[in-house]
C-alpha positions in Angstrom: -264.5 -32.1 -88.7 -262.7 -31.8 -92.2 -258.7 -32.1 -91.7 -256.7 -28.3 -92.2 -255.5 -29.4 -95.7 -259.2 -28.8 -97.8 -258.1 -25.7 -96.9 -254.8 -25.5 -98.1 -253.6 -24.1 -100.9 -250.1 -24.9 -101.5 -246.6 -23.6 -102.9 -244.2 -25.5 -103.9 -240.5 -24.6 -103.9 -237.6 -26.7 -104.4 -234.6 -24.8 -102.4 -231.6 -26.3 -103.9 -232.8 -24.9 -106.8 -234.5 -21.4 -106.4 -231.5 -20.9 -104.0 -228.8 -21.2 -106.9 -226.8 -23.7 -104.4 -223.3 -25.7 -106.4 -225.2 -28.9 -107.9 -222.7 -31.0 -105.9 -222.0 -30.9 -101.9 -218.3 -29.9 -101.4 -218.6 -31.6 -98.1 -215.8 -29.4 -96.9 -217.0 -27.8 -94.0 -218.5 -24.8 -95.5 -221.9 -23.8 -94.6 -224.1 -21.6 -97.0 -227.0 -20.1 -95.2 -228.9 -19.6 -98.8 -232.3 -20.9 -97.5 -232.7 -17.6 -95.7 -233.4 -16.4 -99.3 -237.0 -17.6 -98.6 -238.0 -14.5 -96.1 -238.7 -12.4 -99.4 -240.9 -15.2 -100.8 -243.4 -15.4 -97.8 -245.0 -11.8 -98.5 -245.6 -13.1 -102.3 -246.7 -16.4 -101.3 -249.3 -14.3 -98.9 -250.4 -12.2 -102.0 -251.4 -15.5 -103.9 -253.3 -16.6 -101.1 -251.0 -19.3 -100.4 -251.2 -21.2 -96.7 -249.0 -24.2 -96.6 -245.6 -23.9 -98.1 -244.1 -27.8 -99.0 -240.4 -27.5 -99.5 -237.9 -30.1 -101.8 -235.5 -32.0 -100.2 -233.4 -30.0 -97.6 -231.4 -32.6 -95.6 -227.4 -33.2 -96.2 -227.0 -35.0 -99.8 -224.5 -35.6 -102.5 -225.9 -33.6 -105.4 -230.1 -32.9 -106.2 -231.4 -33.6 -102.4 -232.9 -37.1 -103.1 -229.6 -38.5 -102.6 -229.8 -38.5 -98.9 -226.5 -38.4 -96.8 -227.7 -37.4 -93.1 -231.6 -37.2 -92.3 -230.7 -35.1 -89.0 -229.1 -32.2 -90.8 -229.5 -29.5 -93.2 -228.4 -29.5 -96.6 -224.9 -27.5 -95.8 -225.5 -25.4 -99.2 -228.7 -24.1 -97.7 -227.9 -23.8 -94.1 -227.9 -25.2 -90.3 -230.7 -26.1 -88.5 -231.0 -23.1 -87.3 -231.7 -21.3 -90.6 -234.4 -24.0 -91.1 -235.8 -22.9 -87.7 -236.0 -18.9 -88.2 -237.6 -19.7 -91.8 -240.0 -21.9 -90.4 -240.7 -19.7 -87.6 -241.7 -16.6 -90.1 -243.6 -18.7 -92.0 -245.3 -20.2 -89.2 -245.8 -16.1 -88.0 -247.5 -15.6 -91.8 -250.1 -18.4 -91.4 -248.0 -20.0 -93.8 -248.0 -24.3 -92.5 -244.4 -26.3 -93.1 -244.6 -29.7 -95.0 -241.1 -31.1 -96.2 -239.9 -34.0 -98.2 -239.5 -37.1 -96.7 -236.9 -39.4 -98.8 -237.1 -43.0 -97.2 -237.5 -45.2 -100.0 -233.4 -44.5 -101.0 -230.3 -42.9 -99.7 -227.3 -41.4 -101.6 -223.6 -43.2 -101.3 -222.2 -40.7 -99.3 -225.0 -42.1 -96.3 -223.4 -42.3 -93.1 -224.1 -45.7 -93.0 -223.3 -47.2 -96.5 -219.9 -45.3 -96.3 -219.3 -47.6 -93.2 -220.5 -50.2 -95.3 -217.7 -49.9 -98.1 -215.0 -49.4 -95.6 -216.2 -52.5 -93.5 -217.7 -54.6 -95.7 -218.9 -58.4 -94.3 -217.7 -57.0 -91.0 -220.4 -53.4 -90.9 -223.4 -53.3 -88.5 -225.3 -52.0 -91.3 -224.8 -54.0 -94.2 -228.5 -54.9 -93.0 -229.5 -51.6 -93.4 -229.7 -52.0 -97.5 -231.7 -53.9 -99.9 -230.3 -56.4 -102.1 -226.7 -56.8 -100.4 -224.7 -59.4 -102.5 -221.0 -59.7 -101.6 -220.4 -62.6 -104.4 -220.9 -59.7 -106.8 -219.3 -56.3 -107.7 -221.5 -52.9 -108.5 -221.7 -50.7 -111.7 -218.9 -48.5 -109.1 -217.0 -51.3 -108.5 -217.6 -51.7 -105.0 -216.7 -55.1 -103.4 -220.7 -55.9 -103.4 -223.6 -55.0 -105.2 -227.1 -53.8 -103.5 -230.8 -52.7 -105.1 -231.0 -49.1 -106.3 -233.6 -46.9 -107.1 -234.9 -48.1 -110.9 -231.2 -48.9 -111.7 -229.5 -45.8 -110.8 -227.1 -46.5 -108.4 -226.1 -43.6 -106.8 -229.4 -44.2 -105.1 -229.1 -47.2 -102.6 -232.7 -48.8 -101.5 -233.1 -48.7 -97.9 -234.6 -51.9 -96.1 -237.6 -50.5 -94.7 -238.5 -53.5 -93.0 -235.3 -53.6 -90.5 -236.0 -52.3 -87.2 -232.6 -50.0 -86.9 -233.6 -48.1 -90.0 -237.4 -47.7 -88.9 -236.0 -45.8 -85.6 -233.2 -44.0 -87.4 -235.9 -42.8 -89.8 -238.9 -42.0 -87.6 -236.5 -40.7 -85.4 -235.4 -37.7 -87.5 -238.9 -36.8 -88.2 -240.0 -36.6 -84.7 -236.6 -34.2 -84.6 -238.1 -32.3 -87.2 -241.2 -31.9 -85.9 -239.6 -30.7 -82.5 -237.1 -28.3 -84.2 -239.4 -26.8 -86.9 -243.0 -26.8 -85.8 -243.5 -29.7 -89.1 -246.9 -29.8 -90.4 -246.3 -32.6 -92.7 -244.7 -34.8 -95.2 -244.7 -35.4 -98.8 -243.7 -38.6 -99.0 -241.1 -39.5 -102.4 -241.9 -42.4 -104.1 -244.2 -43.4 -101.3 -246.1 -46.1 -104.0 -242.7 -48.5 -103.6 -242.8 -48.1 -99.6 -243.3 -50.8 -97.5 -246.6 -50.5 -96.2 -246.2 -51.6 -92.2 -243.5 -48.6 -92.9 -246.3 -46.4 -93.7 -248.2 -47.3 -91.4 -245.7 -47.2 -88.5 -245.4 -43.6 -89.9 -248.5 -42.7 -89.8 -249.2 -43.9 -85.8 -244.9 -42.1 -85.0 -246.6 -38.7 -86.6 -249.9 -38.4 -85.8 -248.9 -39.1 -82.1 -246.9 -36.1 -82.2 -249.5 -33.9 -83.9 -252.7 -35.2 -84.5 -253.1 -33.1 -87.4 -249.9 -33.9 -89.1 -250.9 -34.5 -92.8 -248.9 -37.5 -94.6 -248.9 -36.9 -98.3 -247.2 -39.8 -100.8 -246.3 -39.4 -104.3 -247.8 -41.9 -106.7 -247.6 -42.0 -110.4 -249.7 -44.7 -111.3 -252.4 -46.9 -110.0 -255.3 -47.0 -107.2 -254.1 -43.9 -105.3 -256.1 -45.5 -102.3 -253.7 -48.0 -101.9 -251.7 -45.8 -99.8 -253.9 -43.2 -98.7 -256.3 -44.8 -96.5 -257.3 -44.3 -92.7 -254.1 -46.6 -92.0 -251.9 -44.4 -93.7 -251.4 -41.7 -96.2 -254.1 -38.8 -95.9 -253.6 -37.8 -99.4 -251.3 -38.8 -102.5 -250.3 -36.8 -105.9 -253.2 -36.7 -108.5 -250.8 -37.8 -111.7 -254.3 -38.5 -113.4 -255.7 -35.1 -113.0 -252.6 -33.4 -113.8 -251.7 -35.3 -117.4 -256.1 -34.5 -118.1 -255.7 -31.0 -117.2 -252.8 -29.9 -119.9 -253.9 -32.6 -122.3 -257.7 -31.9 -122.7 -256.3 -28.4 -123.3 -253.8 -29.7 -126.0 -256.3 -31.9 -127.5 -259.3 -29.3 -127.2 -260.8 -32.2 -125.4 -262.0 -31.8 -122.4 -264.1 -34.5 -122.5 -261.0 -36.5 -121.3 -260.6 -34.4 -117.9 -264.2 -34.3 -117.5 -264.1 -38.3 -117.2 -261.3 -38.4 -114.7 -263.2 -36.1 -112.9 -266.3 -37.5 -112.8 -264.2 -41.1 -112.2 -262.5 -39.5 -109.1 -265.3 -37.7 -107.3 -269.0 -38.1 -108.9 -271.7 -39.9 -107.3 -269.9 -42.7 -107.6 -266.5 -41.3 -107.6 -263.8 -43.6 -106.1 -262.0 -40.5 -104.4 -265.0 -39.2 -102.3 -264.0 -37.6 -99.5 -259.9 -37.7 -100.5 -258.5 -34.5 -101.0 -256.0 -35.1 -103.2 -253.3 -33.3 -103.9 -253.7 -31.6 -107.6 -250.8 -29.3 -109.7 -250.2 -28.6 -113.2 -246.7 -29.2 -112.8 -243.6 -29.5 -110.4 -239.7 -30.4 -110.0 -241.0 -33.7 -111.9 -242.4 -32.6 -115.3 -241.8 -29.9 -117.9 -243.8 -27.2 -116.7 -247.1 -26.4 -117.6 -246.1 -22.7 -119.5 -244.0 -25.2 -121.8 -246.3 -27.7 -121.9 -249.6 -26.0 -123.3 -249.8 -25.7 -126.9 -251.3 -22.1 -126.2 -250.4 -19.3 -123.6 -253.9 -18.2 -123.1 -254.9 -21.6 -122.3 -253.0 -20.8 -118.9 -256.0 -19.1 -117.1 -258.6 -21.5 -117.7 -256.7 -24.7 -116.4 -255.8 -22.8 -113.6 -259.1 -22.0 -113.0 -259.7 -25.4 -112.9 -257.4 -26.6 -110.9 -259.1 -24.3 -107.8 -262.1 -25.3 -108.4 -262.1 -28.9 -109.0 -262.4 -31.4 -105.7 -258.5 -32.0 -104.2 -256.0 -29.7 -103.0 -254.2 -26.9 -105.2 -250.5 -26.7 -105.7 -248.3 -24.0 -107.6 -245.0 -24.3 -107.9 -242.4 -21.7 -107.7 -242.2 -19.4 -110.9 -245.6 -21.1 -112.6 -247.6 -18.0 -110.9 -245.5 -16.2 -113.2 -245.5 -17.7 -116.3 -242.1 -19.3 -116.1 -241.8 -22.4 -118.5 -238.7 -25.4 -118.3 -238.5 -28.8 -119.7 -236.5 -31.9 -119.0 -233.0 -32.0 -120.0 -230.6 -34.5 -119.2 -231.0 -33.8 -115.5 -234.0 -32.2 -113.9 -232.1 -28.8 -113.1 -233.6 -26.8 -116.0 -237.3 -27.3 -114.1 -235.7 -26.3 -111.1 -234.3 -23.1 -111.4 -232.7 -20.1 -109.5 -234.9 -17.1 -108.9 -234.4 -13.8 -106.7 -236.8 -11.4 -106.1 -237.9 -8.9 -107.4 -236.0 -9.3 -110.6 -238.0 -13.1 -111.0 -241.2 -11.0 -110.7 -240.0 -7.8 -112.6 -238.4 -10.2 -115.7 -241.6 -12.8 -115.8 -243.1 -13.8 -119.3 -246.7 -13.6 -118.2 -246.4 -11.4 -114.8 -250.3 -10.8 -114.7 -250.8 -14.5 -114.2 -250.1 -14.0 -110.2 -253.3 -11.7 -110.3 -255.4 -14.5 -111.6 -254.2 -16.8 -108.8 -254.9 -14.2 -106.7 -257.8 -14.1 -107.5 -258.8 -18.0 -107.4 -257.3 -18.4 -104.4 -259.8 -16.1 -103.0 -262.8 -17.2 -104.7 -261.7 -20.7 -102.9 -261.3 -19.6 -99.6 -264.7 -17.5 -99.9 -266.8 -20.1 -101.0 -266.9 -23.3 -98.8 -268.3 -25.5 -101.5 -265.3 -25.3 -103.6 -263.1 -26.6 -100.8 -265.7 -29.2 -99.3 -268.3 -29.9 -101.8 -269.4 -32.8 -104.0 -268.9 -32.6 -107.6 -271.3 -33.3 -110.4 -270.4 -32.8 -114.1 -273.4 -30.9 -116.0 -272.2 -29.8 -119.1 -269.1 -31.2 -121.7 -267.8 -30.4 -124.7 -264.7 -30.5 -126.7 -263.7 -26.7 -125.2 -266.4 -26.3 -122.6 -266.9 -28.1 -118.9 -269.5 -27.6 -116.4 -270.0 -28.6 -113.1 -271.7 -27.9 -109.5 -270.0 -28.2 -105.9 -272.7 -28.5 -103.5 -271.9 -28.0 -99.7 -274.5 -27.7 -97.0 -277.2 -25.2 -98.8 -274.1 -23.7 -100.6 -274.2 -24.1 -104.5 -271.1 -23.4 -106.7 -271.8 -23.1 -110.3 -268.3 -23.5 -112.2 -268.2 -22.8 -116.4 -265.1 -23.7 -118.2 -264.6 -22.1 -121.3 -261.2 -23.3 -123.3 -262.0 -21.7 -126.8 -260.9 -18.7 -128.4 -264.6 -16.9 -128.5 -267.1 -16.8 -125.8 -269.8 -19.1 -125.2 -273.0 -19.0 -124.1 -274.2 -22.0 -122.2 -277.5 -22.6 -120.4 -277.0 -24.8 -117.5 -278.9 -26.4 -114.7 -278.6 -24.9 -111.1 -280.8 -26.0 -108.3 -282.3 -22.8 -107.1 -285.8 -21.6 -106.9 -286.9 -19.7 -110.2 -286.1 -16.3 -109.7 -283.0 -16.4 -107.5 -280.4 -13.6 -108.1 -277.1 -14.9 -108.8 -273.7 -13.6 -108.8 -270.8 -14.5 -111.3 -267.7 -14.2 -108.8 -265.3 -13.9 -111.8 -267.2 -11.7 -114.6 -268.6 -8.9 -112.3 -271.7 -6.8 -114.1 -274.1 -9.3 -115.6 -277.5 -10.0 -113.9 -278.0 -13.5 -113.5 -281.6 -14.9 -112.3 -282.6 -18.9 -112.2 -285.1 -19.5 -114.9 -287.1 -23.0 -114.7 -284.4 -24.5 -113.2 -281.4 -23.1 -115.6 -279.2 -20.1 -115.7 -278.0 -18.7 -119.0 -274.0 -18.1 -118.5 -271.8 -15.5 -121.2 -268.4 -17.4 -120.4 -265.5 -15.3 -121.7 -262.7 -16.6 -124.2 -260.1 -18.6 -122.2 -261.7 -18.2 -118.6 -264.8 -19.4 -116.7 -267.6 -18.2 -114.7 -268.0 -19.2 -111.1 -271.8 -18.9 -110.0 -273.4 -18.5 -106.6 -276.5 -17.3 -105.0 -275.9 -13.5 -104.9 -276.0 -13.6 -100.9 -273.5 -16.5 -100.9 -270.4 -15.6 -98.7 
């Protein structure tokens, strides 16, 4: 039995951000219940055909969420536990599964425990708790000791994963969070620089509480199954996919997706059976509006992206057409919106219907969910490929350029079978010899079935 997420088809929202909280914690005492601004988003999210919602960091930190201060708490600019509750409740009431971000690789300063530390110094019970602690040393603040941050920022303090006292503080707040708010699963931050026993302690504290808890990590670089094996993570970030998806577009090269592809999940793809978890951008990266060279190019990449092997992502505002690029900070990519003006003001608001749209198709047809994947057709502006599942047969045609294409393209179907293009209504389509002749519109793609598929 496959596992709830190759059905999923995600949003991604970072609160701190599409909630317009202060970028700094006042720590005063004041609590901001802006999180509740997520009710109006569930009806849209419905609409796109979205069912699992994965959430940015929402627990107490200093300033952008990854700077962690209490893991047992909400984020007092978004709320009490309780608003995390009712909001996971109505999602929960929508269909709509909860994944949040787990930060365990590093803390923020103002942690509990490493403000015990620079009050108490030698003498703290947690000066264990911390990598790299060196009292004959001062830090870049001056402190009285120096400790390993997170790629030499250090208003990120490295927690030791390997000390017992940090494991139970840390599994202990995501068994609370699975209690409180129904979790359905973690994405994991920087989960390629976590111990591993860490991950796979996780793994065991989780899935005992919900066998169907779904552990997601974030890696950038390298063998993704590193981490996401049957010992550990069930999926990770598909950084590959995501720089070949805007780039083969940039390029007009799509021979370079069509390689990772085919790398990933062919016959001999070294991701069989992984559902990765793919998106054409996120709080990380300029997003993929700014990114593409051309606007029209938006369609067909998203019509990739729910139709390739892995698990779809959008993030908030993409659907949209909402661009943003790296400044000095990441704020820019992360941005306040409010319904409906967001929707009403949006630079390409017809975008959502094509989502729509996708998202359907995907949940319709099995073998885009399930299905192997076998490349049939490349080109610098073209890709073709086939997801097989059980005696399902998905046809998909890529087409990048600016004029339509006809392509004639192998389908294994008897000669004579009536087809049914899923995204181009209106043309009759019959397997001849083994091949079906496909009219793929500029900037879009055909998605071809059996006509009685379902």
């Amino acid at each position: 039995m496959t596992h709830w997420s190759y059905d999923a088809i995600f949003y991604h929202i970072y609160p701190l951000g599409l909630c317009g909280a202060p970028h700094t914690n006042p720590f005063d005492g004041s609590v901001a219940p802006r999180l509740r601004e997520l009710h109006a988003w569930i009806e849209p999210m419905r609409t796109l055909g979205v069912n699992a919602l994965y959430l940015g960091p929402l627990f107490e930190s200093t300033s952008h969420g990854y700077d962690t201060a209490d893991y047992y708490t909400l984020d007092r600019r978004l709320g009490t536990n309780a608003t995390l509750t009712e909001v996971a409740d109505e999602l929960h009431r929508n269909g709509i599964r909860l994944i949040l971000d787990g930060v365990f690789h590093h803390v923020g300063r103002d942690f509990w425990a490493f403000r015990d530390l620079l009050v108490n110094q030698q003498a703290s019970a947690y000066r264990d708790w911390f990598e790299g602690i060196d009292f004959s040393q001062r830090s870049p603040y001056g402190d009285p000791f120096s400790y390993a941050s997170w790629d030499g920022h250090f208003n990120l303090v490295k927690l030791n994963l390997r000390n017992a006292e940090v494991r139970a503080h840390l599994f202990g707040a995501v068994q609370s969070w699975i209690e409180q708010f129904d979790l359905d699963g973690l994405r994991l931050d920087v989960a390629e620089r976590l111990d591993l026993e860490f991950l796979r302690e996780l793994r065991q504290v989780c899935k005992a509480r919900k066998p169907d808890f779904w552990l997601m990590g974030e890696q950038i670089h390298g063998d993704y199954r590193r981490i996401a094996n049957p010992e550990m993570l069930d999926a990770t970030t598909n950084y590959e996919v995501y720089k070949g998806l805007y780039s083969s577009h940039n390029d007009r090269n799509y021979f370079e997706i069509a390689h990772s592809l085919t790398r990933q999940y062919g016959s001999e793809g070294v991701y069989r059976g992984l559902p990765l978890y793919n998106f054409v951008d996120n709080h990380d990266v300029a997003r993929v509006a700014s990114i593409l060279h051309e606007r029209a190019h938006l369609a067909p990449i998203y019509a990739l992206l729910f139709t390739i092997p892995g698990v779809p992502a959008i993030y908030y505002g993409s659907e949209w057409g909402y661009g943003g690029v790296k400044n000095a900070d990441d704020w820019s990519l992360r941005p306040q919106l409010r319904l409906p003006e967001a929707r009403g003001q949006a630079p390409y608001p017809q975008l959502a219907d094509t989502l729509a749209l996708l998202a359907d198709r995907r949940q319709r047809l099995p073998a885009l969910r399930y299905g192997d994947y076998t490349q049939v057709h490349v080109a610098a502006e073209q890709l073709a490929f086939v997801r097989c599942y059980h005696e399902q047969i998905a046809l998909v045609a890529v087409n990048a350029a600016a004029s339509p294409v006809e392509l004639v393209l192998p389908i294994d179907l008897p000669n004579g079978t009536p087809l049914l293009d899923w995204f181009n209504q209106g043309s009759e389509l019959i397997v001849n010899q083994g091949r079906v002749t496909l009219h793929v519109p500029a900037r879009w793609a055909s998605l071809v079935t059996r006509a009685s598929a379902t």
